[in-house]
N, C-alpha and C positions, 0 to 999 in steps of 0.2 A: 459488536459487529459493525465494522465500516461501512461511511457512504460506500458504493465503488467509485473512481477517483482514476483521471488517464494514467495510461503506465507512460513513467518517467522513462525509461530504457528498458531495455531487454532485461539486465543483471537487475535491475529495481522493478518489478511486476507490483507497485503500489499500484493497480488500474490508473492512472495516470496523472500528474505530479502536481498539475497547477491544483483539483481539486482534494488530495493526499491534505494539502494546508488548509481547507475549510474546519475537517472536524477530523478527529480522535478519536474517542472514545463513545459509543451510543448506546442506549439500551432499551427496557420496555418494562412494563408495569407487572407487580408479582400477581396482584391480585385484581380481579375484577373490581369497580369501585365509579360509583354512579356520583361523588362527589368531587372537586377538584382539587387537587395537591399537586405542591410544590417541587416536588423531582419524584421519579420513579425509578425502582432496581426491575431489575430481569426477576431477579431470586432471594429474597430477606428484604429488609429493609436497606434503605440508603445510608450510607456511614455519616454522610452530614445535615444536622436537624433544621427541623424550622428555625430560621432565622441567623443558620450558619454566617459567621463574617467576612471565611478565606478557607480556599483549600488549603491544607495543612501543607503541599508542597511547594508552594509561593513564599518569596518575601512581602509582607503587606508594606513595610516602610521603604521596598524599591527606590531608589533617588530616579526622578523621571529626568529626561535631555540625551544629549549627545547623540551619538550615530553609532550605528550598526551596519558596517561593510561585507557583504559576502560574495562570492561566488557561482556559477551557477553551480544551485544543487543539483541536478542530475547532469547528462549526459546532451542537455538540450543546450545550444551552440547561438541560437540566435532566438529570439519572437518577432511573430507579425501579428497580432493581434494580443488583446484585452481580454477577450470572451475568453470563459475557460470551458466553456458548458457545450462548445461544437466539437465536431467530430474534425474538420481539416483544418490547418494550421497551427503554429505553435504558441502558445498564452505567453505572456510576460511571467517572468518565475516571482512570487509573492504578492499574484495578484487574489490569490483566496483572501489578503486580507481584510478586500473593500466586501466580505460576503459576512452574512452570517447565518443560522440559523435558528428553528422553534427553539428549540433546549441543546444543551452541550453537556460533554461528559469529563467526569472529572479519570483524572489520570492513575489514582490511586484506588481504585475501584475497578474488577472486571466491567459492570455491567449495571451501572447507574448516571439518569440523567438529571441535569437540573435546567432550572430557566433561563432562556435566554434573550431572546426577542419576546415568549411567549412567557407569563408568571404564575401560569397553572395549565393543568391538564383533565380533564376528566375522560373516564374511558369507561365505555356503556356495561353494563354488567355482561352482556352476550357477545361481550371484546370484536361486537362488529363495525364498531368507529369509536374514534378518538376526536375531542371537542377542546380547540387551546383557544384561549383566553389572549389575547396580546399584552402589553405591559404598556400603559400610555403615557410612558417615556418615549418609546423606541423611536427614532428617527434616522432618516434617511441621509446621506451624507448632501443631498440640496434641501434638507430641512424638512422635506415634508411628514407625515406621520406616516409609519409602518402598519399599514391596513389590511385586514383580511382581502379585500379584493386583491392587493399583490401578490400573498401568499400563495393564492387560486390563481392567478397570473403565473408567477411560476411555476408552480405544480404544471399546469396545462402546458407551459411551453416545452417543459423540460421533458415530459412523455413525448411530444409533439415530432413529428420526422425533421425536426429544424434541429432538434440537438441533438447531443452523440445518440447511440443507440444503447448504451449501458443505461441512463437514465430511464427508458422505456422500460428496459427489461428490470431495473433494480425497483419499480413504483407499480409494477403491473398486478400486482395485487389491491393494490390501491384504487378503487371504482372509480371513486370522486373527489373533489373538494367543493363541500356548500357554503358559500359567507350567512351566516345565522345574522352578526349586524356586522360594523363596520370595528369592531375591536376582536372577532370569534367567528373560530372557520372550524369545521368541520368535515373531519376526514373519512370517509367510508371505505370499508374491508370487503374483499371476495369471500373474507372466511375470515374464523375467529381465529386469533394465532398474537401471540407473547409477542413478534418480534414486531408485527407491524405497526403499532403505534409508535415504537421507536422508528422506523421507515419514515414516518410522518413528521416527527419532530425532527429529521435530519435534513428536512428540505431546504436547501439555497434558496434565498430571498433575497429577490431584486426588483426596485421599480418598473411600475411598465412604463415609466418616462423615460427609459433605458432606451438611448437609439432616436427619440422625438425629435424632429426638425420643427425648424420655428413658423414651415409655412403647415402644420399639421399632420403633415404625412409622416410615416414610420419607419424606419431601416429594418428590413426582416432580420428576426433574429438570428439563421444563418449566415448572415452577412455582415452581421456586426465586428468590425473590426478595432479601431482606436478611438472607436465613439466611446469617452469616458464612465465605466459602468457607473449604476448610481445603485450602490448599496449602502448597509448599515455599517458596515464592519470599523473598525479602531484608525482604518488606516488609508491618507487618500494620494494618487498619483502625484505628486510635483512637477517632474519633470522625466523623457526620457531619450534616447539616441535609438532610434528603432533596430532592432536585434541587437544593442550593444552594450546598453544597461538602463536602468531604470530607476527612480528613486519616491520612494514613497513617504509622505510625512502623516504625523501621527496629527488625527484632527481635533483641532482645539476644543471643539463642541459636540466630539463623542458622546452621545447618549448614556452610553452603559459602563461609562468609566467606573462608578461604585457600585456596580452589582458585583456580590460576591464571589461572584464565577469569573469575575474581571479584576478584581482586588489584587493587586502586585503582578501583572503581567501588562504586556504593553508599553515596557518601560523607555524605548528609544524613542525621540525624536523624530529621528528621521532612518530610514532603515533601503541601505543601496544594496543592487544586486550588479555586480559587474562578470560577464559573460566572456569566456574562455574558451579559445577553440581546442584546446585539449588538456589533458591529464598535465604533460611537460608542464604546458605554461602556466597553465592554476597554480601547480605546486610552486614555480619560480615565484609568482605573481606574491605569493601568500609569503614567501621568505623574506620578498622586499617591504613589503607589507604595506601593499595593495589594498588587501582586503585583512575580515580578524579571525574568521575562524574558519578550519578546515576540521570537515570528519572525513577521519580516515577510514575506505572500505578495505584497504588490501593491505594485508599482517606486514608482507615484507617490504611494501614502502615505510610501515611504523619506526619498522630496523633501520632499513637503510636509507630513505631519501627523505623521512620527514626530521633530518638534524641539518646543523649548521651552527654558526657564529650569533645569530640573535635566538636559536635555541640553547646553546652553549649559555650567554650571559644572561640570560632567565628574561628575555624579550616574550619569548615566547617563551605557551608552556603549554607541554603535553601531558593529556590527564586521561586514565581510562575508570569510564561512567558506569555502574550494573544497570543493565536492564532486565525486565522480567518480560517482555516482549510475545516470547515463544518466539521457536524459530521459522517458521512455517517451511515454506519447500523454495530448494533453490538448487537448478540443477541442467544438465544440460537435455531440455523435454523436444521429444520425438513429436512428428505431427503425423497422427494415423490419418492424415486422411492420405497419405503416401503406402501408397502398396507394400514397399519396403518394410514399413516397421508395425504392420497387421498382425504377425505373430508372434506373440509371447515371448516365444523362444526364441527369437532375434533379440528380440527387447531384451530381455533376460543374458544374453551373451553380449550385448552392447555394456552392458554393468558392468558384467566379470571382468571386463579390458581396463576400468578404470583404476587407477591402483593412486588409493589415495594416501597412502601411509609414506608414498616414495616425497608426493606433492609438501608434505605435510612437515615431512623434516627438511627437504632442499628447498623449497622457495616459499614455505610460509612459515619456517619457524618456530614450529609445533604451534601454532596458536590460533588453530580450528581446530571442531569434533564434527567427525562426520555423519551427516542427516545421513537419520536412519526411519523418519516418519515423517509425514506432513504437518506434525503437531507435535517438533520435537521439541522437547525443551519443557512441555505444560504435561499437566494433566490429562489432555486430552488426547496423548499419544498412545496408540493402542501399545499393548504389549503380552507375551506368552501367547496362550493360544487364548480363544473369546471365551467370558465368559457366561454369566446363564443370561445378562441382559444384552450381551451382542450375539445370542442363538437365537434369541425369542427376535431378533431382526433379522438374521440371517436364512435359520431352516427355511422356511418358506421361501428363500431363494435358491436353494441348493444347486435345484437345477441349471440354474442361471450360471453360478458361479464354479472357477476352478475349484478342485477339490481342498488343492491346498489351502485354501483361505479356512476351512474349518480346523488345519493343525497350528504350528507355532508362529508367529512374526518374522518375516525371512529379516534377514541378517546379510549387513552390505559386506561383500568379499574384502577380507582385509588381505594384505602382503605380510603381513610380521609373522613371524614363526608362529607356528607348525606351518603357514599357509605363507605361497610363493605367487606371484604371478605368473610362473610356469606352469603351476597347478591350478590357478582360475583359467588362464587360458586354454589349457586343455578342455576344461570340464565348457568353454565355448565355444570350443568348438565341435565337441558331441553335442550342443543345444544346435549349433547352427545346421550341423549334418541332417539332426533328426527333422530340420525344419526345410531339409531339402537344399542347403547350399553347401559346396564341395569344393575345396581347390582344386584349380586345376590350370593349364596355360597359363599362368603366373599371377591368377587373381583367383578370390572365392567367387563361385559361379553358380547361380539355379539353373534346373535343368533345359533352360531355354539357352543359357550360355552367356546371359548377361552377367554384367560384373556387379559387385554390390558397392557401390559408390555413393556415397549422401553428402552437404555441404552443413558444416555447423557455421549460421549465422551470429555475428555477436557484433553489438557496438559498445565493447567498453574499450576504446581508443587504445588498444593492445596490451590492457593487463589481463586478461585471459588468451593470449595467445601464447605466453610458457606454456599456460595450464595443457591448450587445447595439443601443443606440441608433442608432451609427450605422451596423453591419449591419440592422437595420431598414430603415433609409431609404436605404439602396443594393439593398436586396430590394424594395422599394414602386416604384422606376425601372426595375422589372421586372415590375411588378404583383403582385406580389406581399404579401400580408397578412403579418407573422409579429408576433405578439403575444409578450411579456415576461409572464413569471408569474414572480412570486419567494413561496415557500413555503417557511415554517419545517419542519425539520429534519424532525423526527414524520411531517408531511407527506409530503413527498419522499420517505422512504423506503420507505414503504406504496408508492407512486405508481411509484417504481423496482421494487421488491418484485414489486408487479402487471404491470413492462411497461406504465403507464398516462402513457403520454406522446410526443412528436412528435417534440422534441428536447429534447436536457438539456448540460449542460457535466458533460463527465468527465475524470479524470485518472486512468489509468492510470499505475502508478510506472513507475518505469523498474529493469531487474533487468539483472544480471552475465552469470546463468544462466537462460537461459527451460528453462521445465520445463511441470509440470501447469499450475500460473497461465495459461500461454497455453490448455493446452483447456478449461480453465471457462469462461473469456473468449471465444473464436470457435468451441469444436464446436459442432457441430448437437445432438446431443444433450442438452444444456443451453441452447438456447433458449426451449425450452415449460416448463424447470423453475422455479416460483416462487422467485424472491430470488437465482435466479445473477449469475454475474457477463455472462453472454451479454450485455448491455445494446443490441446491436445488432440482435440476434434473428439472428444471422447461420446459414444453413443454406446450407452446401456444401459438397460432397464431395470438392472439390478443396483445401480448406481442413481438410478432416478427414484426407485422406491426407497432406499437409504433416505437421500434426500429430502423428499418428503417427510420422512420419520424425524428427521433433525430438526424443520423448522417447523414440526410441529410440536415436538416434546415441550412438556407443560412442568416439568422439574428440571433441576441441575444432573440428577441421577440419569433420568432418561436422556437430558445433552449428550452426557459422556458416553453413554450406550453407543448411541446413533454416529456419534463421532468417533467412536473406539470404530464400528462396523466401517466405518467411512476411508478409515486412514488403512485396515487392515483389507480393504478391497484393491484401494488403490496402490498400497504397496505391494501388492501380489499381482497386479497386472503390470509392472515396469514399464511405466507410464514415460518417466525419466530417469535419468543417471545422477542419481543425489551426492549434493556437491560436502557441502561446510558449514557449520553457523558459530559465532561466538557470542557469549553471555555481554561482551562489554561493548560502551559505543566510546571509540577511541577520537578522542577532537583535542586538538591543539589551538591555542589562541591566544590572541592578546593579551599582558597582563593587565591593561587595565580594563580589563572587562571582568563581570564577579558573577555569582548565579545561588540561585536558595544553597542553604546549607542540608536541606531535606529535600531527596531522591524522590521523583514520582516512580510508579514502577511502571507504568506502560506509557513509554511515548520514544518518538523519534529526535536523534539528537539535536536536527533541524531547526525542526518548532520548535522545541524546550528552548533552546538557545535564541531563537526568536520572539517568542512568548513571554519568557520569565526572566532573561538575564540581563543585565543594568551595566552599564557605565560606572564607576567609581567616583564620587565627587569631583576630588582634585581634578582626573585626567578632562572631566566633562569640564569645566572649568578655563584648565588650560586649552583647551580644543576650542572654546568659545573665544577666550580672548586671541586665542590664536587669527580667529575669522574674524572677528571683530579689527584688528591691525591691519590685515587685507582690505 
């Protein structure tokens, strides 16, 4: 289960981007256990033992040096600030790397963690606190020791109304933090529960010297701007051009360079982000070769715009990676708290218009399947009708819920023979009639005579507007208005922030282990909260007791129950208009850049590529005496 983490864009719903790079993968302890150990799983033991060397998906003989150029990875155009952990302004992109925290998770594992800052764990037999140990190695990037007082230092600020409000809401079960001495902090729980000592080892830790002026006084943590942070992490500021790139060098006096959780990653020198006002110029930027690597999100740039003359002579080189990811949900989602899209059967007719089989051979190439769950692509996607462990969570809501949630898993309207978009759209518009709206005077109208008109917001710099174009004009043969807004970044997220929109494209990731992430995202209580992850405004109690049921399941069996119950509530309420996912992360790059010869299976192509892949001898070599001539 993820931190939550700002969202990077609309079309990337990682909760948002600069904290997406802290962590990865986290998890929580199988079994109660009143003594301290070295990593913890959710469910079995941990696939790596005491005294592990290396994740198995690392090179350990990585050659360290050279530079790592990239782009920005999301959609964010500029930074004014350092902090990643407030709610206004935009972070520097790779600035997770000065963070770190208690334990981290390895990549080839759902749902185990190991030490990080922290070199044990112990979790009370009554799983009502978790007690970590520090490792007294760990240091601060101005030297000092990484202290249970900071850890309680952050914890507090990070609930605290200075920073975003996801951190309140993702730690709120978390009572306290007590410093026991100055090496051991202890975390207290609302309730006994699997996930939350993983909660606790995921915490960002940062000096409270973070922001000190040298006449004593403190820069509030909201207000910290380009006050250099003062974390653990592998990697420190150099230099930067504010909103225009940034360069980070890898610190010679890393604490935790041989811990095995750090063993062959880390490998560049020095690691630049240079920032791009749009899609065009990235992709130019990246041909001349600007910067080294680009991942590609959209199939038919794969085709058509990511070739050329230094792709031709094997300058570059394009590779597609598996991931085992899961796809989570990514789609164009309604915001109930719009009168408009309160009823089902709007929602439900809003689907039938998309026809994605047409998208799918004309501008992607055949090369997406389209989401048909929140949880497609794993295990934990519901499927057929429920069975006897998602009744024993349902019956007792019966009443609550549509009836159909108790028959088979709807099924997203296809085009391909037997089935036409003449024939979905018919059957939407008997949903929309029976819902009370009627053509009439040249637009579909409820019976007040208003027109039915919504605006889908998006900033992905106009590669969703084919998509959006011809959902458009399959919504206008239903009378229907729906206008295109593309808005830079800044924008959009105020807009999202406020709940100030109709419809928007989101991507929810897709996770191993749903945990808290899913009740930020559909409880009711974080509907009315500014800048959650609620995005749908979804309020129901039938989706709140699921919830409940999920983060509290105490087996892998009951997970999947809870999460079968979850995916199949929400896919019966057409929440969104579910887009596409594919198995592969497609990235083009330099050749002289390398990367393990062994796949993790859940990570982002991002980080892996940030993390784990090296420079080549020779080129690190010649790029040295290159500067070196200078």
């Amino acid at each position: 289960m993820p931190i939550p983490s700002f969202r990077a864009a609309a079309l990337s719903r990682a909760p948002r981007a600069a904290i997406a790079a802290l962590l990865a993968v986290f998890a929580v302890a199988a079994a109660p256990c009143a003594h301290a150990v070295y990593a913890i799983a959710q469910y079995g033991e941990p696939k790596y033992p005491p005294g592990f060397k290396h994740f198995d998906y690392v090179n350990p003989d990585a050659p360290k040096g050279g530079t790592l150029v990239l782009a920005n990875p999301n959609r964010l155009t500029t930074f004014d600030k350092f902090n990643p952990f407030t709610l206004r302004g935009n972070p520097a992109p790779g600035i997770g790397l000065l963070f770190e925290s208690l334990m981290t998770g390895s990549a080839d594992e759902p749902a185990s963690v190991y030490g990080l800052l922290a070199d044990d764990v112990a979790i009370a037999p009554d799983r009502l606190s978790a007690t970590f140990h520090l490792n007294a190695r760990a240091r601060f990037s101005n030297g000092d020791p990484v202290t249970a007082d900071d850890v309680k230092y952050s914890f507090d600020t990070l609930k605290s109304p200075q920073a975003a409000p996801q951190y309140a809401a993702y730690f709120a079960e978390i009572k306290r933090a007590v410093v026991v001495d100055a090496a051991t902090i202890r975390f207290e729980f609302a309730r006994a529960d699997r996930e939350l000592p993983l909660t606790a080892g995921a915490i960002p830790v940062f000096s409270r010297k973070w922001g000190a002026r040298p006449d004593g006084s403190h820069v509030a943590f909201d207000q910290l701007a380009f006050e250099p942070p003062i974390g653990s992490g592998p990697y420190l500021i150099e230099r930067y051009d504010t909103g225009r790139n940034i360069t980070y060098r890898r610190d010679p006096h890393y604490w935790g360079a041989d811990l095995p959780v750090r063993v062959g990653t880390n490998n560049f020198a020095h690691i630049v982000y240079k920032l791009y006002g749009d899609g065009v110029a990235r992709l130019e930027a990246f041909k001349a070769g600007e910067y080294d690597v680009l991942v590609e999100y959209i199939a038919r740039n794969w085709v058509r715009r990511d070739i050329g003359k230094r792709f031709d002579n094997g300058e570059l080189i394009k590779h597609e990676f598996r991931q085992h990811n899961g796809a989570g949900m990514q789609g164009f989602m309604m915001n109930l708290r719009r009168p408009l899209f309160q009823d089902v059967r709007v929602r439900q007719a809003l689907d039938l218009a998309f026809d994605f089989e047409w998208l799918n051979r004309q501008l992607f190439y055949g090369g997406y399947t389209r989401l048909n769950s929140y949880f497609a692509d794993t295990e934990l996607q519901a499927t057929g009708t429920p069975g006897e462990g998602e009744l024993a969570i349902l019956e007792p809501l019966r009443k609550q819920l549509d009836p159909a949630v108790f028959g088979p898993m709807p099924e997203q309207p296809s085009t391909n023979p037997p089935g036409s978009l003449r024939a979905n759209l018919l059957q939407a518009r008997a949903l929309l009639a029976q819902a009370g709206w009627t053509y009439r005077d040249g637009a579909l109208r409820n019976a007040r005579g208003e027109p039915f008109r919504f605006e889908i917001l998006d900033d992905s710099g106009g590669s969703m507007e084919p998509v959006a174009a011809v959902y458009q004009r399959n919504l206008a043969k239903l009378g229907i208005e729906a206008r295109f807004r593309t808005a830079d970044f800044a924008l959009l997220q105020k807009r999202l922030d406020a709940f100030d929109y109709d419809m928007t494209t989101i991507r929810y990731p897709g996770v191993q282990v749903p945990g808290s992430e899913q009740v930020l995202r559909y409880a009711s209580r974080y509907a009315d909260q500014t800048g959650s992850d609620n995005l749908i405004g979804l309020k129901s109690p039938a989706v709140d007791t699921i919830l409940k049921t999920l983060v509290q399941a105490q087996t892998r069996e009951q997970l999947l129950d809870a999460t079968h119950a979850l995916d199949r509530v929400l896919m019966h309420g057409y929440y969104a208009v579910p887009q596409w996912y594919s198995t592969m992360h497609r990235v083009a790059y330099q050749r002289r850049l390398a990367y393990p010869a062994t796949l993790p299976l859940y990570y982002s192509a991002e980080d892996w590529v940030v993390s784990m892949w090296w420079e080549k001898p020779a080129a690190n070599a010649a790029n040295a005496a290159s500067a070196a001539g200078h």
